[in-house]
ROPATI-874006 format. One record per residue (C-alpha): residue in three letters; residue number from 1; x, y, z. Coordinates in steps of 0.1 Angstrom, whole numbers, plus 5000, padded with zeros to 4 digits. Layout:
<dobas>
ALA NUM X Y Z;
...
</dobas>
This chain:
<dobas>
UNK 1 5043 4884 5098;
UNK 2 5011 4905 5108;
UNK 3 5017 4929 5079;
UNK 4 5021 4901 5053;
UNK 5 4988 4883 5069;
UNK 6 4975 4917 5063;
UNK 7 4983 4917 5027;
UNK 8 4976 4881 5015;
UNK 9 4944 4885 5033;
UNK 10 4931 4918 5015;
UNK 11 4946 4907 4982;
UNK 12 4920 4880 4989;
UNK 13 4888 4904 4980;
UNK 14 4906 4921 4950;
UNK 15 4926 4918 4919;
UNK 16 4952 4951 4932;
UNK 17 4986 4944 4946;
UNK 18 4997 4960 4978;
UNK 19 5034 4965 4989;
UNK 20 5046 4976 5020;
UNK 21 5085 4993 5023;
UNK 22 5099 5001 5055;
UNK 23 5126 5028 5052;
UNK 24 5155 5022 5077;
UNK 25 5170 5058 5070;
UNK 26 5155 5095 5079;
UNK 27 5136 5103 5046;
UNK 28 5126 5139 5037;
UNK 29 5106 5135 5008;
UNK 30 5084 5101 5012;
UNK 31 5067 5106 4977;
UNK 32 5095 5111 4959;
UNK 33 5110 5081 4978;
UNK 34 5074 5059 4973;
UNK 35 5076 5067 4934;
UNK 36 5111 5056 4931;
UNK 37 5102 5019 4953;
UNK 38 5071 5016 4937;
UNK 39 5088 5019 4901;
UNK 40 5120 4997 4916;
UNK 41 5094 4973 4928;
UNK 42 5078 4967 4893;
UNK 43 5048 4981 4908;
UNK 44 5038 4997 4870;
UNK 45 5037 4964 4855;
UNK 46 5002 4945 4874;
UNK 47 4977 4937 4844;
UNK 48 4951 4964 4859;
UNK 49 4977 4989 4870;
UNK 50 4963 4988 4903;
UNK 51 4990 4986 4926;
UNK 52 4994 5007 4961;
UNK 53 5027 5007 4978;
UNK 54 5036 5025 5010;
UNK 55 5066 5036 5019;
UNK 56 5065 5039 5059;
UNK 57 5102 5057 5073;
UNK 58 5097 5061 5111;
UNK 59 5134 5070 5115;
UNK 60 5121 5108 5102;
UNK 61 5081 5100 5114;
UNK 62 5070 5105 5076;
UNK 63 5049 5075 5053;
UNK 64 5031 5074 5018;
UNK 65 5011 5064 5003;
UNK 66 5009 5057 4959;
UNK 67 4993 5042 4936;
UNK 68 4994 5030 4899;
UNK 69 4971 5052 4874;
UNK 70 4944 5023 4875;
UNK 71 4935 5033 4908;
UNK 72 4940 5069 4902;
UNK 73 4911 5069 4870;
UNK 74 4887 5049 4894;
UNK 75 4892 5058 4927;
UNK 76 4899 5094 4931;
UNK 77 4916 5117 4960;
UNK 78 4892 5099 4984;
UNK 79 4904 5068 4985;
UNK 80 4940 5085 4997;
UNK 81 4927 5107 5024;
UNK 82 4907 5072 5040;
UNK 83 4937 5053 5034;
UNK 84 4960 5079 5051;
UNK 85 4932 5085 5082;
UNK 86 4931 5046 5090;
UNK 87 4968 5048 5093;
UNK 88 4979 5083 5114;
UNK 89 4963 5080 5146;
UNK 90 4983 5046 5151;
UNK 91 5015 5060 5135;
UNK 92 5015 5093 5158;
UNK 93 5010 5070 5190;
UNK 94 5042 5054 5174;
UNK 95 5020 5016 5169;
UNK 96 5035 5012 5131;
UNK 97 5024 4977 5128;
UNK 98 4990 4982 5135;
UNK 99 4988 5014 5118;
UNK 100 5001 4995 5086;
UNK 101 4973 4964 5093;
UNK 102 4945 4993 5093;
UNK 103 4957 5006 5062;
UNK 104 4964 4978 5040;
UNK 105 4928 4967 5055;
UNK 106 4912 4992 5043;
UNK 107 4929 4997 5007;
UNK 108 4918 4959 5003;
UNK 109 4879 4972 5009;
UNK 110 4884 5002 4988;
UNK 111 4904 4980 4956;
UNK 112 4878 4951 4965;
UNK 113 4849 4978 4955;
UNK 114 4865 4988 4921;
UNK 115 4889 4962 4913;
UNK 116 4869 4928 4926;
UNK 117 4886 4899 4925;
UNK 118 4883 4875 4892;
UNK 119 4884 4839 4890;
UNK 120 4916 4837 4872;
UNK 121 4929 4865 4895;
UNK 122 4972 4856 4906;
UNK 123 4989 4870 4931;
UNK 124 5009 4889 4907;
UNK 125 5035 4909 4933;
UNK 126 5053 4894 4961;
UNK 127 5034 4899 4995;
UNK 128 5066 4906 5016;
UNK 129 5080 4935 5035;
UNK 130 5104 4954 5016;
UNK 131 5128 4970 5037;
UNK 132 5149 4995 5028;
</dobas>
């Protein structure tokens, strides 16, 4: 419930879509595995292609963290690395929920500040967990 509270309430400040998967198994290669959720999720398909998913497997203590090529063009490598240092310290003390609050918190500040919300903005991806 905190996670989706999370979501609805950065979605709030921008026009991006956020996603959250929790992995139940051990996975090896995250990225591989975010890509393949993000494309399951229809992640590719947002108006602004500015969608950020991650993929968070504790079973194997690995996460990621993607985005649609909007984001990529506007935000650069930056906008990873902050979104990836708000949510470690948490994840290594083994605190996922909060780790994912702080990071979908912050990718709603950093989408808010290139992909502001519009008037006619809609909620265009469900705000659920995906688990996996």
């Amino acid at each position: 419930e905190r996670i989706q509270t999370a979501i609805a309430s950065a979605e709030q400040r921008t026009s991006g879509e956020i996603r959250v998967v929790v992995s139940r198994a051990s996975v090896p290669a995250p990225v591989a595995e975010a890509e393949k959720q993000f494309t399951r999720l229809g992640m590719t398909a947002t108006a602004a292609r500015n969608g950020v998913l991650i993929l968070l497997a504790p079973r194997s203590h690995t996460y990621a963290i993607i985005g649609d090529k909007g984001i990529h063009e506007r935000c650069g490598e930056t906008f990873w690395k902050e979104l990836a240092a708000a949510m470690g310290d948490a994840f290594k003390r083994g605190d996922f929920t909060t780790g994912l609050v702080l990071g979908i918190d912050r990718a709603g500040e950093l989408l808010a500040a290139h992909f502001p919300r519009q008037h006619d903005d809609r909620d265009e991806l469900s705000d659920s967990v995906e688990v996996v």
